[in-house]
C-alpha positions in Angstrom: -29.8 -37.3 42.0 -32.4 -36.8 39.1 -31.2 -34.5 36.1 -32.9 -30.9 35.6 -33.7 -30.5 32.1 -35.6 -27.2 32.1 -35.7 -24.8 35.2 -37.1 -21.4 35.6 -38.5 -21.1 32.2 -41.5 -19.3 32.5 -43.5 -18.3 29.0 -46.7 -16.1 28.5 -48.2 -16.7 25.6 -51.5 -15.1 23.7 -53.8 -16.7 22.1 -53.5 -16.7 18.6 -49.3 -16.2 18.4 -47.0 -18.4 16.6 -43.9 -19.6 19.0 -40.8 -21.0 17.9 -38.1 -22.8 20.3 -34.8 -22.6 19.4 -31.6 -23.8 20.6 -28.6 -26.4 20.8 -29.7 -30.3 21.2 -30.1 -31.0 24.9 -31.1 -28.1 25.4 -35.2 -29.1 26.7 -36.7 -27.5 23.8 -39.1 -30.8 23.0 -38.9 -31.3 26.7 -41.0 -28.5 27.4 -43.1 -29.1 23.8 -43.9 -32.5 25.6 -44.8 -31.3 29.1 -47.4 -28.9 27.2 -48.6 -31.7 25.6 -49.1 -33.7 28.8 -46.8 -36.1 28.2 -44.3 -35.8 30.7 -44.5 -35.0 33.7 -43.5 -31.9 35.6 -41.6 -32.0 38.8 -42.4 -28.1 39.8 -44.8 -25.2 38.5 -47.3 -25.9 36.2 -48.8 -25.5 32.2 -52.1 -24.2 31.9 -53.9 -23.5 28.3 -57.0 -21.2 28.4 -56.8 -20.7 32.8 -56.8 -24.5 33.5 -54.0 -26.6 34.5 -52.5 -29.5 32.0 -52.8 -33.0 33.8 -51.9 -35.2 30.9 -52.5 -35.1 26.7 -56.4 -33.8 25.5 -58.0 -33.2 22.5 -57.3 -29.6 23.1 -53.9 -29.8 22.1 -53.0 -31.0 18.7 -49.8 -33.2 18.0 -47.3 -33.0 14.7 -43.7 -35.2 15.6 -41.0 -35.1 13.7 -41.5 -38.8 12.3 -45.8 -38.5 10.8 -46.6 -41.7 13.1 -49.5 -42.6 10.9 -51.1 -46.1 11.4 -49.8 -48.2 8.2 -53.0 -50.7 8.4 -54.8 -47.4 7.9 -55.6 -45.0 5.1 -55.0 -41.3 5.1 -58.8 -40.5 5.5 -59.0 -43.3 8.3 -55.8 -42.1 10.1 -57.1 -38.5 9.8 -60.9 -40.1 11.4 -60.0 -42.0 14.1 -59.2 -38.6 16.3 -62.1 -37.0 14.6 -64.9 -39.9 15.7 -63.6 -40.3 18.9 -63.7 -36.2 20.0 -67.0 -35.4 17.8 -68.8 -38.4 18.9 -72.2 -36.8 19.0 -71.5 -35.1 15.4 -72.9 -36.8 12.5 -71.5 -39.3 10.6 -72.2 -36.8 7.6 -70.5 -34.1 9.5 -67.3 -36.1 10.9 -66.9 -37.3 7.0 -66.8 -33.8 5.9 -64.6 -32.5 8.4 -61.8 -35.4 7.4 -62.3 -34.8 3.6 -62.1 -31.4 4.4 -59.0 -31.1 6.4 -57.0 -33.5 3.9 -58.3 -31.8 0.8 -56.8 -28.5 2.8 -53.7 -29.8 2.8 -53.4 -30.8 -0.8 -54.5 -34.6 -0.5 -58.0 -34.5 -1.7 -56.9 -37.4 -4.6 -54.8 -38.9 -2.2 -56.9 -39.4 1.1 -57.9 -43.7 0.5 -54.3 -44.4 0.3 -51.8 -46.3 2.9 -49.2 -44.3 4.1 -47.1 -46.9 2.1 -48.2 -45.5 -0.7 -47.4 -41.7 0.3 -44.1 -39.8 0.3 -42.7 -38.6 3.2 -43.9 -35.3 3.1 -47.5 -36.4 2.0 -47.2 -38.3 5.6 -46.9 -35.9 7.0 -49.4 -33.5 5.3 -51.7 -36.0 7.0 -50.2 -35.5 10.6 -50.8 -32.1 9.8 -54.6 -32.2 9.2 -55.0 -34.9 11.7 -54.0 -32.1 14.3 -56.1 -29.6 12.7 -59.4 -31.7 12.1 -59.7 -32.0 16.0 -59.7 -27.8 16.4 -57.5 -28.2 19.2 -56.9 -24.9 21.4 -53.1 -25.1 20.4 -51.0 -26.9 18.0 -47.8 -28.1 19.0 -45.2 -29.2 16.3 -41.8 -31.4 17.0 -39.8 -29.9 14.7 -42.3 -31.6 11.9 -39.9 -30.9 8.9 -36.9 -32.0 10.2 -36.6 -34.9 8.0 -38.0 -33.5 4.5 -35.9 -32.3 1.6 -35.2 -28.4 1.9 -38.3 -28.2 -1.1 -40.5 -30.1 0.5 -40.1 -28.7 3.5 -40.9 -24.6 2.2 -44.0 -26.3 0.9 -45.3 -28.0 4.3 -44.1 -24.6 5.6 -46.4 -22.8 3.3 -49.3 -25.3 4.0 -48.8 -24.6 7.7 -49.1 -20.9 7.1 -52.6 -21.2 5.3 -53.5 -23.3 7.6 -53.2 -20.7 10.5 -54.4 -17.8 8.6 -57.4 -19.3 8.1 -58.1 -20.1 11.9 -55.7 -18.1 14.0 -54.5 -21.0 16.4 -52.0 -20.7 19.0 -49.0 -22.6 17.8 -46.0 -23.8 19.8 -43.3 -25.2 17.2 -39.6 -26.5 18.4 -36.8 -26.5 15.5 -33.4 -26.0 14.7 -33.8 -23.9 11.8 -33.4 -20.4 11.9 -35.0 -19.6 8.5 -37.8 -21.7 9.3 -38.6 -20.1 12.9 -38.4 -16.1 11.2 -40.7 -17.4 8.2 -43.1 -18.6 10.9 -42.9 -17.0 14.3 -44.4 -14.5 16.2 -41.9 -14.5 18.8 -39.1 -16.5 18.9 -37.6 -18.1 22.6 -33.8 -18.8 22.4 -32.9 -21.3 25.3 -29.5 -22.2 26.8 -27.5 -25.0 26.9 -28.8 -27.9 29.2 -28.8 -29.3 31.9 -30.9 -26.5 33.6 -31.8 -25.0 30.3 -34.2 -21.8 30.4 -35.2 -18.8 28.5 -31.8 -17.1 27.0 -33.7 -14.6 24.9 -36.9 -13.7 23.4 -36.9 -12.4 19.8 -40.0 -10.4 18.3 -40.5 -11.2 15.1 -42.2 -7.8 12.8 -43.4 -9.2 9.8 -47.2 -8.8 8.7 -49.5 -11.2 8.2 -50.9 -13.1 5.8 -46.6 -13.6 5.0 -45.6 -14.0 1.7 -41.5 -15.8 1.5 -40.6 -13.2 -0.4 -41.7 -9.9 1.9 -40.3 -12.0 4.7 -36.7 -12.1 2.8 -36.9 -8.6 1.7 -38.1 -6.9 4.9 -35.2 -4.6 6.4 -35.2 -6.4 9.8 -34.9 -9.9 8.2 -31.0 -10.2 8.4 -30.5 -8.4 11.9 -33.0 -10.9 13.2 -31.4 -13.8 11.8 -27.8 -12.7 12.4 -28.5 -12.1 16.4 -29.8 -15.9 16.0 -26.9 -17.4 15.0 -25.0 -15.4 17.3 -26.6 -16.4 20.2 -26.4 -19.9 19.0 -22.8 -19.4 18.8 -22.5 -17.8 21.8 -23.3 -21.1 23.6 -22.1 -23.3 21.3 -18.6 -21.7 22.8 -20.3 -22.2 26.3 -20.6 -25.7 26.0 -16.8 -26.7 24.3 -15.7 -24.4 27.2 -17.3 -26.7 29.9 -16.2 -29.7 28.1 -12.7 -28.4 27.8 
């Protein structure tokens, strides 16, 4: 019979909050990441984003993968526009130009926006997916673990961006990853899931750091290193699990 990736996991979340999903490959994290996003189906219960039911992706949800999936025929500004013309048809053209210019030049790419991805590192690619998602003011932003393939500096920075970048609108972020640092510099709550097959909620962590964060309150807070050690616990914890059943 058909494999059940994610059962029972049921998740409330308020508008506004910053989500992280951790946990062991295979374990549904982008599973469920994708099924918010309307891209995979759902065999029982249901998403729904602001009281009504997801039937399949929108311009209400906005999309950063791991891998920036920007158009290579296209520039940075035209990448960034093609979402932006197509949901704010009846703007301006005026308007729709300011709103790409202004999203790139948010995320440090104002002398950068007429060039091909070619001709833009890794993590400027990805600055791009970045303000793509944000130009469109989706409801929620949804990121694939969207550093996983940066250097560990290039990654704080995109971090950082993504920070500003929420402060100054207060979305509602769901964010899969694998690095524990990365989820306490960035979540509100953080949802530990268990192994798959039949993965669901192992444990929710609430994160109490302030906002706006700064790195270095984050590191120096008294909670920070409780936090983080019950996360690689728990990580551990069914790590074990898992050579156990393969034993």
């Amino acid at each position: 019979g058909p494999v059940v990736i994610v059962e029972n996991f049921d998740l409330n979340v308020k508008q506004g909050e910053f989500i992280a999903l951790l946990g062991h490959s295979g374990c549904g994290k982008s599973t469920v990441l994708s099924m918010v996003a309307g891209l995979n189906s759902i065999t029982q219960g249901g998403v729904a984003l602001a009281g009504k039911e997801i039937t399949g992706p929108g311009p209400d949800r906005g999309v950063v993968f791991q891998s920036p999936c920007l158009l290579p025929w296209m520039t940075a500004y035209e990448n960034v526009a093609l979402g932006v013309d197509r949901v704010f048809a009846n703007a301006s053209k005026s308007e729709r130009r300011a709103t790409v210019e202004y999203y790139l030049s948010l995320v440090g790419l104002a002398d950068s926006m007429h060039k091909h991805p070619r001709e833009l590192s890794l993590g400027m690619q990805q600055r791009v997916g970045l303000a793509r998602a944000f130009a469109l003011s989706p409801r929620m932003l949804l990121l694939d673990e969207p550093f996983g393939m940066l250097d560990s500096l290039t990654r704080m920075e995109l971090q950082e961006v993504l920070v500003e970048l929420l402060q100054k609108d207060g979305k509602t972020a769901l964010m899969v990853t694998h690095d524990v640092d990365e989820a306490l510099f960035l979540a509100d709550r953080i949802v530990m899931m268990t192994n798959g097959p039949r993965a669901t909620v192992g444990e929710i962590l609430e994160i109490p750091f302030e906002r706006p964060r700064l790195r270095a309150d984050v590191l120096a807070h008294p909670e920070y290193y409780d936090k983080r050690e019950r996360m690689i616990e728990f990580l551990e914890e069914w790590e074990q699990k898992k050579k156990h059943v393969a034993a």
